[in-house]
KETI-722357 format. One line per field, with one value per residue: residue in three letters; chain; x negated, y negated, z negated of N, C-alpha, C, O in turn. Coordinates in steps of 0.05 Angstrom, whole numbers. Atoms other than C-alpha are relative to their C-alpha. Example, Ala and Ser with C-alpha at 12.3 -4.5 7.8 and 13.67 -1.06 7.14 Angstrom:
<atoms>
type: ALA,SER
mol: A,A
nxx: -18,16
nyy: 24,24
nzz: 0,1
caxx: -246,-273
cayy: 90,21
cazz: -156,-143
cxx: -18,15
cyy: -24,-22
czz: 0,-14
oxx: -39,5
oyy: -24,-44
ozz: -13,-18
</atoms>
This chain:
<atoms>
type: UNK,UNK,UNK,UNK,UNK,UNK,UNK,UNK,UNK,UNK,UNK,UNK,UNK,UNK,UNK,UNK,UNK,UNK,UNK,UNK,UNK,UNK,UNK,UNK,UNK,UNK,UNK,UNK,UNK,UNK,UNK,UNK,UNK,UNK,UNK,UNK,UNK,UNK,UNK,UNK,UNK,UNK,UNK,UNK,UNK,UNK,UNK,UNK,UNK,UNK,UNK,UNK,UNK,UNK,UNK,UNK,UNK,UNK,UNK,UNK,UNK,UNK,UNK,UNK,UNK,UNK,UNK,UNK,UNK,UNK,UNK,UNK,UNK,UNK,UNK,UNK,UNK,UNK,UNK,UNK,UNK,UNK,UNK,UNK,UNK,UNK,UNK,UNK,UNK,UNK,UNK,UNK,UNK,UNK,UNK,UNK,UNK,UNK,UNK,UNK,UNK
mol: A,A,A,A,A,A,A,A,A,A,A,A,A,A,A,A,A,A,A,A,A,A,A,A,A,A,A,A,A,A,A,A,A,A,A,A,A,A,A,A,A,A,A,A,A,A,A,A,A,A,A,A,A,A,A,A,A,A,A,A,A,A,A,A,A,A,A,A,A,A,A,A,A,A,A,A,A,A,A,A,A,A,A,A,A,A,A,A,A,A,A,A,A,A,A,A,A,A,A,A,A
nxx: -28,-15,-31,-21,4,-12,-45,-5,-2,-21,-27,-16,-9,-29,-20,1,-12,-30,-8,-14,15,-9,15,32,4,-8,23,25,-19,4,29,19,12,13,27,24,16,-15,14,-16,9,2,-31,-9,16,-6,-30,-8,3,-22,-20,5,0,-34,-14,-26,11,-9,5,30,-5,-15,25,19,-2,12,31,3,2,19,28,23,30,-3,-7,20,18,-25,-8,4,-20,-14,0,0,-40,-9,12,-19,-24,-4,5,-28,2,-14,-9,-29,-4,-4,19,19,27
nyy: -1,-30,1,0,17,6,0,18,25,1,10,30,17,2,7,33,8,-7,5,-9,-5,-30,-20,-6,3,-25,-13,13,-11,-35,-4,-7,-31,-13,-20,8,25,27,27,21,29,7,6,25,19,0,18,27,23,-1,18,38,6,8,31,-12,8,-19,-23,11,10,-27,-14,11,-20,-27,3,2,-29,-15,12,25,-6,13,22,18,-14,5,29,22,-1,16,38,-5,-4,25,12,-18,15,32,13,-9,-11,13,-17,14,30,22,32,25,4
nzz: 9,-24,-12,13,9,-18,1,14,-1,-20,-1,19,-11,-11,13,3,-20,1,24,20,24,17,-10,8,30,9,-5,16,22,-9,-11,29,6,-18,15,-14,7,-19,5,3,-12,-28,-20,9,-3,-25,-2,3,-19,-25,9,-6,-25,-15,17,16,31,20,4,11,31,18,-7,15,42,-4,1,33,14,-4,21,0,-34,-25,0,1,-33,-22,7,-20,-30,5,-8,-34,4,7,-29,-14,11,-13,-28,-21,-12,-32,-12,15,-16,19,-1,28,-15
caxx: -398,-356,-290,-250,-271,-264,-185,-182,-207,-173,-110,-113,-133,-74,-37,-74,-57,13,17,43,17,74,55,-24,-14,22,-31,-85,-38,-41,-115,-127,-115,-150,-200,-246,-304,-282,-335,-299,-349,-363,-279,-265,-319,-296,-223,-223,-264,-223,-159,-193,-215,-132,-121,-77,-79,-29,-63,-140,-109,-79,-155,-189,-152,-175,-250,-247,-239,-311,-372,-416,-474,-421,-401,-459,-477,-409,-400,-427,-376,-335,-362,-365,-287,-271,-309,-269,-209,-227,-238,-198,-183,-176,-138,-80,-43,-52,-79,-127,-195
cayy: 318,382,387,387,324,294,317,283,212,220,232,167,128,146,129,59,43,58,19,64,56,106,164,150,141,206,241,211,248,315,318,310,385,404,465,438,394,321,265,219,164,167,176,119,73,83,76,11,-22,5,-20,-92,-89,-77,-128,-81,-122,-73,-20,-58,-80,-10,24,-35,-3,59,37,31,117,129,134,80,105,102,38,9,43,23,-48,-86,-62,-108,-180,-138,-119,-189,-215,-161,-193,-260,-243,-229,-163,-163,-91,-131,-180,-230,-305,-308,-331
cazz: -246,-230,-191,-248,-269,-208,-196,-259,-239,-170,-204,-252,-192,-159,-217,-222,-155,-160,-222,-264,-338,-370,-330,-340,-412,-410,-370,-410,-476,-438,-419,-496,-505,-447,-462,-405,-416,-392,-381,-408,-412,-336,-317,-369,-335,-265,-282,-315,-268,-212,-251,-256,-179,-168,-218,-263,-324,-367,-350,-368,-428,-452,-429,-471,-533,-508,-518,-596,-595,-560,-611,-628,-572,-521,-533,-535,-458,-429,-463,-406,-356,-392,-371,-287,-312,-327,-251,-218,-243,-212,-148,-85,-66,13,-4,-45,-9,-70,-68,-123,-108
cxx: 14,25,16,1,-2,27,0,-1,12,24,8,-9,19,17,-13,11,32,0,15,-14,16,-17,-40,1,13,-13,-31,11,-4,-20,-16,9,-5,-21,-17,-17,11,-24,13,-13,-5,34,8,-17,5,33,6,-17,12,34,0,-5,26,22,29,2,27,-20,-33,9,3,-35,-16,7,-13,-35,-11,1,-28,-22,-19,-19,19,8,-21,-16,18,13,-8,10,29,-2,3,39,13,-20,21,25,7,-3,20,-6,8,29,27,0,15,-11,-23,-28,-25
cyy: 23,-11,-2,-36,-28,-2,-19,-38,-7,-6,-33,-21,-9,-15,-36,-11,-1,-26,0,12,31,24,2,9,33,20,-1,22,29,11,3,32,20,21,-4,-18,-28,-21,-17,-34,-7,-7,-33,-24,1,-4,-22,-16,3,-15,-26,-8,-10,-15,11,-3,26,22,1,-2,27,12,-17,14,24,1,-1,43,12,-10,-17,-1,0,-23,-19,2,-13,-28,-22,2,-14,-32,6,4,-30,-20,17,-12,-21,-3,11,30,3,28,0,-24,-18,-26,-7,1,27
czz: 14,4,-16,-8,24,16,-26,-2,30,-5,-22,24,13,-23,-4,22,6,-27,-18,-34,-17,10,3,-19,-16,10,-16,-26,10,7,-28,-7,24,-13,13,-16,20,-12,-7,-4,32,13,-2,14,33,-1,-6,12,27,-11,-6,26,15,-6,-13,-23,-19,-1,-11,-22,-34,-6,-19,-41,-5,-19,-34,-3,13,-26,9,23,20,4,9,32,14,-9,24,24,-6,14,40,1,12,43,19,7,12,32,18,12,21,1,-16,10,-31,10,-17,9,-24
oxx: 13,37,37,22,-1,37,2,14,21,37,28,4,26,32,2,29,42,22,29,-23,6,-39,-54,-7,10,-11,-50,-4,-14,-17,-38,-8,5,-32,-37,-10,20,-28,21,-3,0,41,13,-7,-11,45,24,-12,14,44,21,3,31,45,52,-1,13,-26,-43,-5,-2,-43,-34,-2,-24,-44,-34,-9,-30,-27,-29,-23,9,11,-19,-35,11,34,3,4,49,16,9,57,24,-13,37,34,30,-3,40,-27,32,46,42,-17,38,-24,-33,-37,-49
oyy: 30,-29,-7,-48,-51,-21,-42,-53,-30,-25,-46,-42,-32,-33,-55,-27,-15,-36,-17,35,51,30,22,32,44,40,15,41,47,34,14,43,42,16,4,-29,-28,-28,-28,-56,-30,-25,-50,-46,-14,-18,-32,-40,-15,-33,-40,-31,-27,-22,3,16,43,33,21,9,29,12,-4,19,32,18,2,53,36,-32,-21,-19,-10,-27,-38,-11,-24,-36,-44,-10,-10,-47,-12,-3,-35,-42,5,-17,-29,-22,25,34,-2,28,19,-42,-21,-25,-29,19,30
ozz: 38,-9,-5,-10,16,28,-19,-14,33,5,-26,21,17,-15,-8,17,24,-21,-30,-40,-27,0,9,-21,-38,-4,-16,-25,-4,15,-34,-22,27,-35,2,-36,43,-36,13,2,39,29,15,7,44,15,7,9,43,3,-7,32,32,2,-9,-39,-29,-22,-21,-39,-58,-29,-31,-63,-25,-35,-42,-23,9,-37,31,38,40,28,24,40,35,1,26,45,7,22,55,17,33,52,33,30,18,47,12,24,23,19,-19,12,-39,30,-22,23,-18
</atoms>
């Protein structure tokens, strides 16, 4: 993965952590006429299980719409980081002071 593509999933973790969906959703909007190449199955598959680790359901929920615009073959590679999504979700992160088990 090159450096560009890396600033890129840096800056949406920042923005998951912050939990700010506008400003993703509008970075996400301005990266579509990027002239770079952008992994986008690797970013997309490290951002939404980092946004279920921080238990950012808008922002899992928005990202699961997302998942209907990759083709069929990546779907079918990156569908089982759905049921680790959904475990993520349930458990406690020690680096959010929440209660859920």
């Amino acid at each position: 993965m090159n450096n560009f593509n890396k600033d890129i999933l840096f800056t949406i973790k920042k923005l998951i952590n912050e939990d700010n969906l506008i400003q993703l959703q509008e970075y996400y909007n301005d990266l579509q006429t990027c002239d770079q190449e952008i992994n986008w199955d690797y970013i997309y598959q490290k951002a939404y299980l980092h946004a279920c680790l921080m238990h950012r359901k808008n922002i899992v929920e928005w990202m699961i719409k997302l998942f209907d615009n990759f083709d069929p073959i990546a779907k079918i590679g990156m569908r089982q980081m759905f049921a680790y999504g959904r475990h993520l979700q349930t458990r406690n992160n020690p680096y959010l002071n929440n209660k859920k088990n």
